[in-house]
C-alpha positions as CSV (number, residue, x, y, z in Angstrom):
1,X,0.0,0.0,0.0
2,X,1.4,3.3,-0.9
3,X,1.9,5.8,1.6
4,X,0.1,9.2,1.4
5,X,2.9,11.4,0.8
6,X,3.6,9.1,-2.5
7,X,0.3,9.2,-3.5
8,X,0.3,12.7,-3.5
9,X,3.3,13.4,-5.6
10,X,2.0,11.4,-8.6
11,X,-1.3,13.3,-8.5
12,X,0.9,16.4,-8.0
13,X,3.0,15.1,-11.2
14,X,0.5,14.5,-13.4
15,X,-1.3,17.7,-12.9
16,X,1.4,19.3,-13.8
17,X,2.1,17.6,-17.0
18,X,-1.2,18.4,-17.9
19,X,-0.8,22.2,-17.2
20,X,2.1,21.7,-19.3
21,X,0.1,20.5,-22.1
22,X,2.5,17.1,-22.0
């Protein structure tokens, strides 16, 4: 099970690809 902090810095990755437009 992944801890929250690491759950958090995917979302926090992939929202900011997509506000990249990647």
């Amino acid at each position: 099970m992944l801890n929250t902090i690491e759950v958090y810095k995917c979302v926090w990755m992939i929202d900011g690809d997509q506000r990249l437009g990647k």
